[in-house]
N, CA, C and O atoms as a Tinker XYZ file with bonds, in Angstrom:
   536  protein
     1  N     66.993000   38.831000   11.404000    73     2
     2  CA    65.876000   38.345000   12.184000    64     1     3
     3  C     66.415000   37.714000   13.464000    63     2     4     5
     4  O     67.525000   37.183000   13.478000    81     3
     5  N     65.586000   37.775000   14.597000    73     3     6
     6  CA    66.381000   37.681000   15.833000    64     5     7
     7  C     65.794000   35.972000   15.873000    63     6     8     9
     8  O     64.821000   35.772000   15.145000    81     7
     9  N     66.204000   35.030000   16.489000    73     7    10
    10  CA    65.979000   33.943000   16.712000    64     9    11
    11  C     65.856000   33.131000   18.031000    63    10    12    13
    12  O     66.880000   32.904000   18.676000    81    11
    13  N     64.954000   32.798000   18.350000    73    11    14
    14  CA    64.559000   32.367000   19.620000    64    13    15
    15  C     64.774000   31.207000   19.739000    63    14    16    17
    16  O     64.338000   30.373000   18.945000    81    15
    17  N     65.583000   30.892000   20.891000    73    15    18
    18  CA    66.109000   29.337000   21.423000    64    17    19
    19  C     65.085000   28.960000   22.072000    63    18    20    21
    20  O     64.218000   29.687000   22.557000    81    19
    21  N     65.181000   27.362000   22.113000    73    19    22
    22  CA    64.342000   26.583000   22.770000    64    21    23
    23  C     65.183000   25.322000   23.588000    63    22    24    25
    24  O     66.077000   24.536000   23.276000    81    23
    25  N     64.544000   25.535000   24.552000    73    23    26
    26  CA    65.130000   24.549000   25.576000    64    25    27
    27  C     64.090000   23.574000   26.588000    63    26    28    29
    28  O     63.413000   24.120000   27.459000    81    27
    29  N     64.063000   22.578000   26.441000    73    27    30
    30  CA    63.107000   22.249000   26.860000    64    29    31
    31  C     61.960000   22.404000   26.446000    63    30    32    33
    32  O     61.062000   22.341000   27.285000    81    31
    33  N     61.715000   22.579000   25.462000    73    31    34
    34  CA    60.504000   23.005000   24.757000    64    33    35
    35  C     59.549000   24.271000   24.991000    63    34    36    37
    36  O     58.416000   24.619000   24.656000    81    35
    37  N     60.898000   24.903000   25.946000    73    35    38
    38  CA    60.240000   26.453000   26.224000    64    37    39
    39  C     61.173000   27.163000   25.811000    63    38    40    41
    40  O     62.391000   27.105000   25.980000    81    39
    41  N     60.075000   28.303000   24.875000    73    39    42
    42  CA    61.022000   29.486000   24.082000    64    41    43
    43  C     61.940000   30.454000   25.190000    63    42    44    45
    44  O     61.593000   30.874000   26.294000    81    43
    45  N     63.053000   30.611000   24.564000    73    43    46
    46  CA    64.387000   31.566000   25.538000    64    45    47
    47  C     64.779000   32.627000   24.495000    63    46    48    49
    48  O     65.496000   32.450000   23.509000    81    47
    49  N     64.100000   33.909000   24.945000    73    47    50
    50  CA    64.598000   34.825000   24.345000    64    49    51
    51  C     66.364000   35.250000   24.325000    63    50    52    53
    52  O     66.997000   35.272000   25.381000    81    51
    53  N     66.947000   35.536000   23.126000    73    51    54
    54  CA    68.738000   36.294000   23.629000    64    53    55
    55  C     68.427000   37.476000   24.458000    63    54    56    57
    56  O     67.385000   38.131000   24.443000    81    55
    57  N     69.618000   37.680000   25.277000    73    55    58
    58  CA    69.833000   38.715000   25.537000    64    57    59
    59  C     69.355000   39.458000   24.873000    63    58    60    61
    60  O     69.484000   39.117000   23.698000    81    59
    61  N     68.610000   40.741000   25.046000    73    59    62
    62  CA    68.545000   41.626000   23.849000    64    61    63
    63  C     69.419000   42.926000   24.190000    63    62    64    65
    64  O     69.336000   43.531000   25.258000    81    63
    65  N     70.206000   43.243000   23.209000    73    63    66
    66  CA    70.716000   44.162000   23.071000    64    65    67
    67  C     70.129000   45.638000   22.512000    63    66    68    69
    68  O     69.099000   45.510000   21.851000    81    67
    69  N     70.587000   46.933000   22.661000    73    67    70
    70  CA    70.113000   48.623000   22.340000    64    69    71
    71  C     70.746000   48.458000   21.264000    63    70    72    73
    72  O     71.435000   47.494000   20.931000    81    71
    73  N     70.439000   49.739000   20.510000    73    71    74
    74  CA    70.989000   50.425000   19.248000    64    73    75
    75  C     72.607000   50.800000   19.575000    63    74    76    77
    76  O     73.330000   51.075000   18.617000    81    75
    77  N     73.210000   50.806000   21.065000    73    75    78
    78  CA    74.298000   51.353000   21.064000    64    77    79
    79  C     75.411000   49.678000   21.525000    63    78    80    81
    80  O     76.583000   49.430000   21.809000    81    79
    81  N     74.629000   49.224000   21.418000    73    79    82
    82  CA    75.123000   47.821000   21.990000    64    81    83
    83  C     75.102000   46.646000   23.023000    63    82    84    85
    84  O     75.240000   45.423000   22.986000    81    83
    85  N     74.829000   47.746000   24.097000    73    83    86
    86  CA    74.713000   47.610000   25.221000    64    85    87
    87  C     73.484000   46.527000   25.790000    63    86    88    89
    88  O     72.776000   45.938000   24.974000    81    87
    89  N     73.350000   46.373000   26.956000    73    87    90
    90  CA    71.505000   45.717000   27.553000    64    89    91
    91  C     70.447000   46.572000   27.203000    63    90    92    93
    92  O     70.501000   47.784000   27.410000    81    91
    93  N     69.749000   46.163000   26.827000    73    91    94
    94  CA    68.320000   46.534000   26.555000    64    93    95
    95  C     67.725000   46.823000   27.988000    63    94    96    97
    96  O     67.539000   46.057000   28.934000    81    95
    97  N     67.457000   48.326000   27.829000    73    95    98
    98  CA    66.890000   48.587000   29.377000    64    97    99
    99  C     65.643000   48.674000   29.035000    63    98   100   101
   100  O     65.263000   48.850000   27.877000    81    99
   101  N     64.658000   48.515000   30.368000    73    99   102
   102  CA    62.933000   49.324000   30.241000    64   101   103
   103  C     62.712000   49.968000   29.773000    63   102   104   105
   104  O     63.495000   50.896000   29.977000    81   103
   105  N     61.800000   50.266000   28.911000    73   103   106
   106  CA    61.225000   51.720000   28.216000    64   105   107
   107  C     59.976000   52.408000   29.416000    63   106   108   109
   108  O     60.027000   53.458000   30.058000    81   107
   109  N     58.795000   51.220000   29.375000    73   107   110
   110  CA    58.166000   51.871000   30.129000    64   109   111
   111  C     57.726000   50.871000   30.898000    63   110   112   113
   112  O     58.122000   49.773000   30.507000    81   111
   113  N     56.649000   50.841000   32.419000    73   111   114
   114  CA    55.989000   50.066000   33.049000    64   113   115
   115  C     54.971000   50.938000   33.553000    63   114   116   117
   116  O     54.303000   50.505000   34.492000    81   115
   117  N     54.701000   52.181000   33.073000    73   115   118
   118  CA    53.197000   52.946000   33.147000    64   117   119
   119  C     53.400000   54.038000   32.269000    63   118   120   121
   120  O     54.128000   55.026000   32.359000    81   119
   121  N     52.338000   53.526000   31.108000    73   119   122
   122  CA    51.793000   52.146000   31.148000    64   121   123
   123  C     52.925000   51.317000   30.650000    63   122   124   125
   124  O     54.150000   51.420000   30.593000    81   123
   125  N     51.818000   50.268000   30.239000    73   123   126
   126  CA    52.663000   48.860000   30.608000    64   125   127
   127  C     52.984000   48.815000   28.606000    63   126   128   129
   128  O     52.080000   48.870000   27.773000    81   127
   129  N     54.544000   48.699000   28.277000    73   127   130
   130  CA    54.402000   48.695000   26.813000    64   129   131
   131  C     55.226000   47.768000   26.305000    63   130   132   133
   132  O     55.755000   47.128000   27.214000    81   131
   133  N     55.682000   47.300000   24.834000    73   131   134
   134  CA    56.395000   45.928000   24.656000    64   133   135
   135  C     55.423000   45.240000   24.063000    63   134   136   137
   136  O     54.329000   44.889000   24.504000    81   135
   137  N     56.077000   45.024000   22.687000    73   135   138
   138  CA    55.419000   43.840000   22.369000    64   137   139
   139  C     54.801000   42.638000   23.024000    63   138   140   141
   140  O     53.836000   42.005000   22.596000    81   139
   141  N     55.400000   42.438000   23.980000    73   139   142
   142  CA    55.287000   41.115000   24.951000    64   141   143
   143  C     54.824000   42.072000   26.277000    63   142   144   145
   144  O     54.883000   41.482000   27.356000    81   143
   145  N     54.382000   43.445000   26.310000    73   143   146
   146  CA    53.458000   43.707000   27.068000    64   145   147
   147  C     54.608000   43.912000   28.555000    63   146   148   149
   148  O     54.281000   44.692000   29.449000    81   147
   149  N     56.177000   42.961000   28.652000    73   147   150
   150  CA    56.994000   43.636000   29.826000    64   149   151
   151  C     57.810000   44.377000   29.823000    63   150   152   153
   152  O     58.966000   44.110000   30.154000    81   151
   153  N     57.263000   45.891000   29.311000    73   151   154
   154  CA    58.193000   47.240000   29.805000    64   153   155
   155  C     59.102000   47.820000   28.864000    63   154   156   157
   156  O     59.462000   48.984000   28.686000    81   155
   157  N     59.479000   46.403000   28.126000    73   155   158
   158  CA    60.672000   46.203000   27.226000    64   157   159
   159  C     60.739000   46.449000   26.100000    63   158   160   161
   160  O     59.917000   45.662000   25.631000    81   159
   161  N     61.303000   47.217000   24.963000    73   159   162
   162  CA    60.821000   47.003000   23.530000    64   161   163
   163  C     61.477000   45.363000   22.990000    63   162   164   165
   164  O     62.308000   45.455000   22.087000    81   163
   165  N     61.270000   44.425000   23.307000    73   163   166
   166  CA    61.890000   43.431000   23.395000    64   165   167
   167  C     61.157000   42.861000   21.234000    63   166   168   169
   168  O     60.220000   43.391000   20.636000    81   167
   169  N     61.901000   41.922000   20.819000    73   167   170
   170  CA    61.014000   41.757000   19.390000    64   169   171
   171  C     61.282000   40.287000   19.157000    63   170   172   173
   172  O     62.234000   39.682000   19.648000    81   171
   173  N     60.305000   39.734000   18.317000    73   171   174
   174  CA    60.854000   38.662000   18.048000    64   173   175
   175  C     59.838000   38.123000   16.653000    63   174   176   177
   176  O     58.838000   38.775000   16.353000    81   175
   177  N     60.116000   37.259000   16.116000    73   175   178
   178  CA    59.692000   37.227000   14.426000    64   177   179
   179  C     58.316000   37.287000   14.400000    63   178   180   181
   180  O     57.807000   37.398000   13.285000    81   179
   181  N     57.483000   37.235000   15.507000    73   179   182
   182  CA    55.804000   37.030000   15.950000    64   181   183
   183  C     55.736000   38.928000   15.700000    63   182   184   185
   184  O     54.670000   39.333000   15.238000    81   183
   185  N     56.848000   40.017000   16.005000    73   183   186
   186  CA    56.156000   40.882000   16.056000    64   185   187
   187  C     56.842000   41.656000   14.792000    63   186   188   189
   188  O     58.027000   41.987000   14.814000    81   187
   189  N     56.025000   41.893000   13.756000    73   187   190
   190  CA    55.990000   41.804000   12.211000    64   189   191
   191  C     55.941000   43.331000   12.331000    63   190   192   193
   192  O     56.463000   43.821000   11.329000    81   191
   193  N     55.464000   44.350000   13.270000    73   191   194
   194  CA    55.230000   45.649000   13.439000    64   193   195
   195  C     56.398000   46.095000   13.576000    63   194   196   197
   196  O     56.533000   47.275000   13.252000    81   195
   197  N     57.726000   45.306000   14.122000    73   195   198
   198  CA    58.855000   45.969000   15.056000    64   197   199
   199  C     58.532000   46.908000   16.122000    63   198   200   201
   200  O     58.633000   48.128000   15.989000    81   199
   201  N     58.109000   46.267000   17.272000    73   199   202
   202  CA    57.830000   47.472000   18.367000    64   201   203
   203  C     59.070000   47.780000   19.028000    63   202   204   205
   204  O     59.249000   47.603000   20.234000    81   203
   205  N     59.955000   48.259000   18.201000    73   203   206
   206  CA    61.433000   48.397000   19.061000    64   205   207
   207  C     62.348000   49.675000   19.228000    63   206   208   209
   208  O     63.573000   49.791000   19.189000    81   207
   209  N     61.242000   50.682000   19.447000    73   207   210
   210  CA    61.722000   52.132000   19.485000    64   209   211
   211  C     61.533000   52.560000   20.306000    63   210   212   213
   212  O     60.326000   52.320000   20.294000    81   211
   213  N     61.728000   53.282000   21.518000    73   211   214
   214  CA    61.451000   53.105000   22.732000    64   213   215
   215  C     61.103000   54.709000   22.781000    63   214   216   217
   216  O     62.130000   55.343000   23.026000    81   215
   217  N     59.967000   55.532000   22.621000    73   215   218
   218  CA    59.884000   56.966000   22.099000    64   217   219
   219  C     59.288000   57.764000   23.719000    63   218   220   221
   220  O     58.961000   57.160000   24.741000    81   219
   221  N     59.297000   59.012000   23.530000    73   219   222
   222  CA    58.453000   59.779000   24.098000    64   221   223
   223  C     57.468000   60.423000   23.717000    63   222   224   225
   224  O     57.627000   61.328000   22.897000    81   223
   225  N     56.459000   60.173000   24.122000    73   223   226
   226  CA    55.152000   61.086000   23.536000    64   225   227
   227  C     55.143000   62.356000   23.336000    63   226   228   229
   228  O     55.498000   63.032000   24.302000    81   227
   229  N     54.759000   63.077000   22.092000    73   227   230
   230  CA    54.496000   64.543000   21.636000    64   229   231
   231  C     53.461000   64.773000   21.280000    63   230   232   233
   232  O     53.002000   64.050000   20.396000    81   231
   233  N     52.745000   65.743000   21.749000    73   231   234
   234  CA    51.208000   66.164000   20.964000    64   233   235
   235  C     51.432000   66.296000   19.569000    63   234   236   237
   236  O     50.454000   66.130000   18.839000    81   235
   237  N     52.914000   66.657000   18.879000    73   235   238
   238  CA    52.801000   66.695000   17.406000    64   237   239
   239  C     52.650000   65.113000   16.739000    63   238   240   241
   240  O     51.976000   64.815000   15.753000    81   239
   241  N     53.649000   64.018000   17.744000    73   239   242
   242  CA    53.910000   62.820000   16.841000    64   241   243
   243  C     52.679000   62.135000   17.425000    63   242   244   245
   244  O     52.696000   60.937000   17.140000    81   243
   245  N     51.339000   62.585000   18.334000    73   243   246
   246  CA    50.102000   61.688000   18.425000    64   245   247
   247  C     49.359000   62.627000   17.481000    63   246   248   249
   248  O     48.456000   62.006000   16.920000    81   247
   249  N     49.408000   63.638000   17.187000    73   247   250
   250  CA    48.428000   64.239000   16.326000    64   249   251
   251  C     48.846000   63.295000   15.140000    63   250   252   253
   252  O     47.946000   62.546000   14.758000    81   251
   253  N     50.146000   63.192000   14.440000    73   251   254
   254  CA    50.705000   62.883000   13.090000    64   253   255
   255  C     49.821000   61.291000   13.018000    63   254   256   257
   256  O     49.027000   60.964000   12.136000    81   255
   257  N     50.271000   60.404000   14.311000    73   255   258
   258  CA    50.014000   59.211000   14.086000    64   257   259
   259  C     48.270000   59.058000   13.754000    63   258   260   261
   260  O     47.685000   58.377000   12.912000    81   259
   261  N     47.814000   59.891000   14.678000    73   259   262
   262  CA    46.534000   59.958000   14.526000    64   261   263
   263  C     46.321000   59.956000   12.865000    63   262   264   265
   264  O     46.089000   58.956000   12.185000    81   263
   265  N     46.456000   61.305000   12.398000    73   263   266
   266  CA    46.035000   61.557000   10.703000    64   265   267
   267  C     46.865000   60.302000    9.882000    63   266   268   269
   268  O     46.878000   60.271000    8.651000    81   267
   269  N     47.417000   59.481000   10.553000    73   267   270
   270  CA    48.116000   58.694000    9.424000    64   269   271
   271  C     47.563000   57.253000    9.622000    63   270   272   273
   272  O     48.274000   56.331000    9.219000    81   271
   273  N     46.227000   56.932000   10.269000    73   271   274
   274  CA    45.268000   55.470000   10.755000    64   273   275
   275  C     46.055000   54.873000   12.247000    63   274   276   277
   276  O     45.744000   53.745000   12.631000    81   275
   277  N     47.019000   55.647000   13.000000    73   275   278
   278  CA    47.503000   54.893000   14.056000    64   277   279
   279  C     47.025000   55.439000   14.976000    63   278   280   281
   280  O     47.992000   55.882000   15.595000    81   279
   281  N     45.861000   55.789000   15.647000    73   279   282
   282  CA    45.467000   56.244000   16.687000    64   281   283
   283  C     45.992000   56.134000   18.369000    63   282   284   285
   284  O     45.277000   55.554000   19.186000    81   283
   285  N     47.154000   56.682000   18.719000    73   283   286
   286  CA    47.789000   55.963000   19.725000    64   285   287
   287  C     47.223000   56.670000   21.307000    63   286   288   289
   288  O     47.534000   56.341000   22.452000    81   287
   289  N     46.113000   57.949000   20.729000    73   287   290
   290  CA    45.854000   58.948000   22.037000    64   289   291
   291  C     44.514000   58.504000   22.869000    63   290   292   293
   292  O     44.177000   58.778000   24.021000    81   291
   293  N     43.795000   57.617000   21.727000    73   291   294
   294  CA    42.224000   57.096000   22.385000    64   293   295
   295  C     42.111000   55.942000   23.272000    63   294   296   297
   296  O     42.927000   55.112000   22.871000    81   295
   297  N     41.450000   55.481000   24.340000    73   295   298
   298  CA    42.183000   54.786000   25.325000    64   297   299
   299  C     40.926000   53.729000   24.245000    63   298   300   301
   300  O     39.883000   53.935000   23.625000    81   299
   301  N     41.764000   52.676000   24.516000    73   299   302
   302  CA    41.272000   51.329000   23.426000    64   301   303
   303  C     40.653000   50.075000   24.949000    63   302   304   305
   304  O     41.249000   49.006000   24.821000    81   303
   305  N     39.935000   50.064000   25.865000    73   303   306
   306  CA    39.665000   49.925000   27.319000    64   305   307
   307  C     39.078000   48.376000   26.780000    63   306   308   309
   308  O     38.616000   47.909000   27.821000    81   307
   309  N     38.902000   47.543000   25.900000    73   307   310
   310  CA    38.911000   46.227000   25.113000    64   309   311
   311  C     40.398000   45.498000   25.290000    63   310   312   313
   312  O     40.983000   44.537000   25.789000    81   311
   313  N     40.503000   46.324000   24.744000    73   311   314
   314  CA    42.604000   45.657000   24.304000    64   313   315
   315  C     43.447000   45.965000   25.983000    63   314   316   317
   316  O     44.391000   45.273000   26.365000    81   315
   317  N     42.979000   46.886000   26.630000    73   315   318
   318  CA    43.784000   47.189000   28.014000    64   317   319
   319  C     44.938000   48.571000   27.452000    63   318   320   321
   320  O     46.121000   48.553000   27.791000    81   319
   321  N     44.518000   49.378000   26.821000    73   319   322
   322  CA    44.643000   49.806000   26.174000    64   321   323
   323  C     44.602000   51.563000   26.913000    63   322   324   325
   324  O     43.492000   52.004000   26.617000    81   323
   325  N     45.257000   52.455000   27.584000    73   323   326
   326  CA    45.285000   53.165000   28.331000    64   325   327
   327  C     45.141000   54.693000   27.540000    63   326   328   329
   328  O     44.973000   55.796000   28.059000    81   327
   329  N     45.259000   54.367000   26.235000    73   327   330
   330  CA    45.691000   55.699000   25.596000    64   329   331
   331  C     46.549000   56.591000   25.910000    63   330   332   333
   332  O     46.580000   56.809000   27.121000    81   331
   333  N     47.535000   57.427000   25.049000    73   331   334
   334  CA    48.832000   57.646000   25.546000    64   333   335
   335  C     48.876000   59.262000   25.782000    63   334   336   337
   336  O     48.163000   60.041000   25.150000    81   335
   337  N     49.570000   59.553000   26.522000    73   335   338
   338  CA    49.576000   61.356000   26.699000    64   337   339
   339  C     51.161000   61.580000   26.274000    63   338   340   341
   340  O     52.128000   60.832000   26.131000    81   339
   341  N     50.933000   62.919000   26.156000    73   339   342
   342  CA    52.366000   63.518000   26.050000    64   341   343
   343  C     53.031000   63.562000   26.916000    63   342   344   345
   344  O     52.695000   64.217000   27.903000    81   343
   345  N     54.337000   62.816000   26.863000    73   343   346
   346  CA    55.087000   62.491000   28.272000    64   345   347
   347  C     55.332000   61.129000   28.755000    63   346   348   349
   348  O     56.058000   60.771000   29.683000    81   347
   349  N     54.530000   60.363000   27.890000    73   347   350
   350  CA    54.316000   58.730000   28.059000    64   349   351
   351  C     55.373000   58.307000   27.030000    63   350   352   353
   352  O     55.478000   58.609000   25.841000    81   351
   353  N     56.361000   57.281000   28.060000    73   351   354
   354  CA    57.356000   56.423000   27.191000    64   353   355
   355  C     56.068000   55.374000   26.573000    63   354   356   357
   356  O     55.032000   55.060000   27.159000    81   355
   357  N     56.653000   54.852000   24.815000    73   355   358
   358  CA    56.138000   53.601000   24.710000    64   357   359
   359  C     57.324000   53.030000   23.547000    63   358   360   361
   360  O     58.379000   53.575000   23.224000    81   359
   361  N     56.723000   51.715000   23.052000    73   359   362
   362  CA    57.825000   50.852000   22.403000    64   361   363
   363  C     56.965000   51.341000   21.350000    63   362   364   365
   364  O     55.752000   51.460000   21.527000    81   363
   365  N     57.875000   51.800000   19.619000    73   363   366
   366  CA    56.801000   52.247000   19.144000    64   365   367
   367  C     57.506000   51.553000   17.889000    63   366   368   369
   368  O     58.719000   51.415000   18.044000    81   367
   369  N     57.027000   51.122000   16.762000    73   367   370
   370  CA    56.561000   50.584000   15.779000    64   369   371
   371  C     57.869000   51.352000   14.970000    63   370   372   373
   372  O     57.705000   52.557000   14.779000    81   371
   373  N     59.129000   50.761000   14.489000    73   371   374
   374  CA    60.853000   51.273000   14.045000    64   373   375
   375  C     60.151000   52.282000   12.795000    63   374   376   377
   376  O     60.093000   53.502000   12.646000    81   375
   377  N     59.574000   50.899000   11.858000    73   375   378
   378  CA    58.827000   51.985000   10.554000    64   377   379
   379  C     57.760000   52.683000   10.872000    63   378   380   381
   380  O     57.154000   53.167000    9.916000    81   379
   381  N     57.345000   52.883000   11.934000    73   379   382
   382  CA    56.431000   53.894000   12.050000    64   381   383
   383  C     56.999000   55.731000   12.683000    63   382   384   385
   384  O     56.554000   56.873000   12.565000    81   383
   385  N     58.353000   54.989000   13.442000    73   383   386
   386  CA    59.016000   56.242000   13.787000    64   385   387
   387  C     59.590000   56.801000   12.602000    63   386   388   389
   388  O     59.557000   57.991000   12.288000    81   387
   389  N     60.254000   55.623000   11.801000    73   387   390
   390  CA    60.794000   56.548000   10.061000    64   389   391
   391  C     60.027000   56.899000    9.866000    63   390   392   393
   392  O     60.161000   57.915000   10.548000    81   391
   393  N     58.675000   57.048000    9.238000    73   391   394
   394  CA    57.817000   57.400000    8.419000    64   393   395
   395  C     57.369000   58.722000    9.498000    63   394   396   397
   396  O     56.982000   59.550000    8.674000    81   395
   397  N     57.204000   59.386000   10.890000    73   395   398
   398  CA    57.341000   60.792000   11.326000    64   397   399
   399  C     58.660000   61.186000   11.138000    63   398   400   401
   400  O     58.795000   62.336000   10.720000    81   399
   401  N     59.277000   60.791000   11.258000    73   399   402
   402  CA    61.175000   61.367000   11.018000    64   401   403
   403  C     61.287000   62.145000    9.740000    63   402   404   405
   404  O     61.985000   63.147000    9.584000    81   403
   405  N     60.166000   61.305000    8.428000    73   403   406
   406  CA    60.609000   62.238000    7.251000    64   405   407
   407  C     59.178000   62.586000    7.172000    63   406   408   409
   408  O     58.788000   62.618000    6.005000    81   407
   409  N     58.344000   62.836000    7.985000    73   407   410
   410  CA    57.439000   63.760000    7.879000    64   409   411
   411  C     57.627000   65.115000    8.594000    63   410   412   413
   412  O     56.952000   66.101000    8.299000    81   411
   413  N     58.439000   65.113000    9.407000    73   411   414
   414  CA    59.028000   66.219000   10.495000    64   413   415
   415  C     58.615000   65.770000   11.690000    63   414   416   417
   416  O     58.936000   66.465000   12.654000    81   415
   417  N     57.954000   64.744000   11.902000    73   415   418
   418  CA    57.017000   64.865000   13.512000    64   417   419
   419  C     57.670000   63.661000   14.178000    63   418   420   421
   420  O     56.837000   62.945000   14.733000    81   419
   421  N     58.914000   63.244000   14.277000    73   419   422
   422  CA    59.743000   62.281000   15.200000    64   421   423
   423  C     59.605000   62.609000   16.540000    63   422   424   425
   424  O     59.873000   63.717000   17.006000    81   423
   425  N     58.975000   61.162000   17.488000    73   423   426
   426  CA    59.336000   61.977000   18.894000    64   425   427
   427  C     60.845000   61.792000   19.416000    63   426   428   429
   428  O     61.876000   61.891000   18.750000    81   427
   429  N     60.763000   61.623000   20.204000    73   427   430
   430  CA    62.319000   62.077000   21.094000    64   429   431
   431  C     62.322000   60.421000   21.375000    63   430   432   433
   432  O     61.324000   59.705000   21.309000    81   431
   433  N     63.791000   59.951000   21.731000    73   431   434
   434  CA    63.956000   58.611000   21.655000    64   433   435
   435  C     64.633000   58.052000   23.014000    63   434   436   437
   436  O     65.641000   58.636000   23.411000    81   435
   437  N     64.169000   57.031000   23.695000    73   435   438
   438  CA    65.498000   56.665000   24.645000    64   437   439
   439  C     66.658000   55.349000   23.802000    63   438   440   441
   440  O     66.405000   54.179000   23.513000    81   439
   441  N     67.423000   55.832000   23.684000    73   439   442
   442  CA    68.753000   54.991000   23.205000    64   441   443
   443  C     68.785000   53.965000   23.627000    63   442   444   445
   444  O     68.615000   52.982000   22.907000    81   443
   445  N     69.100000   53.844000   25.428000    73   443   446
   446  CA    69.633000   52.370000   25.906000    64   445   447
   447  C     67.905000   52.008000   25.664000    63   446   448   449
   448  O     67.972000   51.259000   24.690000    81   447
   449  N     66.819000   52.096000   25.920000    73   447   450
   450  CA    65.896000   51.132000   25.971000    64   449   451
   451  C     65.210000   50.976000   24.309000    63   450   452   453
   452  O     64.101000   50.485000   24.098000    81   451
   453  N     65.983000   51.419000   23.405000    73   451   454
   454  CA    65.605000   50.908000   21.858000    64   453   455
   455  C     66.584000   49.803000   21.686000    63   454   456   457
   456  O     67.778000   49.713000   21.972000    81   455
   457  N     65.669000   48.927000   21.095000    73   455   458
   458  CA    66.602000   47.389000   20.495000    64   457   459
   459  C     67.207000   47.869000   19.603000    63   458   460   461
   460  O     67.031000   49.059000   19.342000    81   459
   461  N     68.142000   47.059000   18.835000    73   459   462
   462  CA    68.730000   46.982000   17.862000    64   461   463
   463  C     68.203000   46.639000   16.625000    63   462   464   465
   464  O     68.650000   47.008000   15.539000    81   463
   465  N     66.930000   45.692000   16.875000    73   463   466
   466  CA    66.256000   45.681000   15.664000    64   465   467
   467  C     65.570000   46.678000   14.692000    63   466   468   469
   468  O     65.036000   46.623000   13.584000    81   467
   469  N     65.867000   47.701000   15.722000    73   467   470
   470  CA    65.137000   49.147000   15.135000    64   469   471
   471  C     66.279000   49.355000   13.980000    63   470   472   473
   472  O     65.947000   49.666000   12.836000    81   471
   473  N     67.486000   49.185000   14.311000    73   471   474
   474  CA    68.164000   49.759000   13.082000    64   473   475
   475  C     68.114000   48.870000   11.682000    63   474   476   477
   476  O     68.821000   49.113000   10.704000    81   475
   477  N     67.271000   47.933000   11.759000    73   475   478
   478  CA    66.198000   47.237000   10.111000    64   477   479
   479  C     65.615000   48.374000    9.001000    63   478   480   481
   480  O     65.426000   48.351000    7.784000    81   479
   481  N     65.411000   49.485000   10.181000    73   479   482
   482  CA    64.486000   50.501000    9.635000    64   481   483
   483  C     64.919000   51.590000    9.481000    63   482   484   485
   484  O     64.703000   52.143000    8.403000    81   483
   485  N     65.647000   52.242000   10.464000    73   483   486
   486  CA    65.856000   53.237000   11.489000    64   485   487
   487  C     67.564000   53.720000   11.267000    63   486   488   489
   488  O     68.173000   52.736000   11.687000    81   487
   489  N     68.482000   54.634000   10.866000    73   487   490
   490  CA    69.646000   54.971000   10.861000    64   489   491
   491  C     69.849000   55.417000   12.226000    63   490   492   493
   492  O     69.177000   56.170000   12.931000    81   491
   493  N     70.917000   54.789000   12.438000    73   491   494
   494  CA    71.219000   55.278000   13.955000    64   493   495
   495  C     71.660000   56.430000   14.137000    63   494   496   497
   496  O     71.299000   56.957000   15.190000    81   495
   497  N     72.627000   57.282000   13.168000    73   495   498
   498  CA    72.622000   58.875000   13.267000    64   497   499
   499  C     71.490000   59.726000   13.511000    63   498   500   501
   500  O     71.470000   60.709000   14.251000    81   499
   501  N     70.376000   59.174000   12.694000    73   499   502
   502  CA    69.163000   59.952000   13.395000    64   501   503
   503  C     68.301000   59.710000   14.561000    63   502   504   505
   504  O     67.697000   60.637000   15.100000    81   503
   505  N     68.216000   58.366000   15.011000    73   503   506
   506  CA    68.030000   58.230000   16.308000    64   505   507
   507  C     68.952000   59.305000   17.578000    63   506   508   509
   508  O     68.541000   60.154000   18.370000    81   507
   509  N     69.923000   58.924000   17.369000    73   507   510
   510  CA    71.037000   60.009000   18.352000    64   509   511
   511  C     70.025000   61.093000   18.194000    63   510   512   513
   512  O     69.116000   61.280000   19.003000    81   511
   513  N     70.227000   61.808000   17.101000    73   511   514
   514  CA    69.711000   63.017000   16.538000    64   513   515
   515  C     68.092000   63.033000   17.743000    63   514   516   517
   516  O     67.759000   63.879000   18.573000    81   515
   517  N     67.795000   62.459000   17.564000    73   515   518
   518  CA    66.628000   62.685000   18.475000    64   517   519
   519  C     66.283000   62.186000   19.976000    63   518   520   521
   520  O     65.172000   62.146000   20.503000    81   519
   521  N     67.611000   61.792000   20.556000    73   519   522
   522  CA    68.321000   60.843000   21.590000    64   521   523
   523  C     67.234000   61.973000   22.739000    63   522   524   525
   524  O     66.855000   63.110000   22.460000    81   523
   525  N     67.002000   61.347000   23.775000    73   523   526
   526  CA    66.881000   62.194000   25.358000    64   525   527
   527  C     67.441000   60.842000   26.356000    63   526   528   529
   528  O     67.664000   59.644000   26.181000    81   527
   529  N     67.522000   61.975000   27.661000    73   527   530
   530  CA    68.556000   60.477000   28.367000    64   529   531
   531  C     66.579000   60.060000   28.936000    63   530   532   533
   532  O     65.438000   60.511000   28.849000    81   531
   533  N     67.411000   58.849000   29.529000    73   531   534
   534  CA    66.160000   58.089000   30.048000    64   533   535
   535  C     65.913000   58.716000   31.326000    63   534   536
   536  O     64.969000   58.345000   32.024000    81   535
């Protein structure tokens, strides 16, 4: 579990680090995705989903999510909520990418902008396995 410093009585996220070690780069900023909504798959114990997979959209893995209660293609215009197309980076939910991985319908992954917390869930041989550069 990642742990958030406090200083001054304002929370300080760590550095966050990728699956390969490295800085945690942007996933996306259109739209706007991250648990914390900046760009980042950034995580922290508030986000119980793990949004720390940093994917590319496929008409197969929004159809899958769809039939499986995660509707990620309908624009949700309440929440700010853009609905996603094929081709759209987002930070996506670690056990939600396992659970298409062994259904067959994994999308494609960016490496440097997936946290490390993904590998809670997530084997990093198969991430590679589904690696695209950013």
């Amino acid at each position: 579990m990642i742990r958030i410093a406090s200083t001054n009585g304002a929370a300080k996220r760590p550095q966050a680090k990728n699956v390969l070690g490295g800085k945690l780069a942007t996933c996306c900023t259109s739209p706007m995705t991250g648990f914390f909504r900046d760009g980042c798959c950034n995580t922290s114990p508030e986000d119980v989903g793990s949004h720390t997979v940093c994917v590319v959209m496929t008409t197969d893995f929004l159809a899958f999510s769809k039939s499986v209660g995660n509707d990620l293609s309908t624009p949700n215009l309440q929440w700010g909520f853009p609905g996603l197309e094929p081709g759209d980076r987002w930070c996506l939910c670690a056990p939600r990418w396992q659970e298409a991985l062994d259904a067959g319908f994994a999308p494609k992954v960016i490496l440097a902008a997936t946290h490390e917390a993904a590998l809670a869930f997530c084997d990093l041989e198969d991430l590679k396995a589904h690696a695209v550069e950013a």
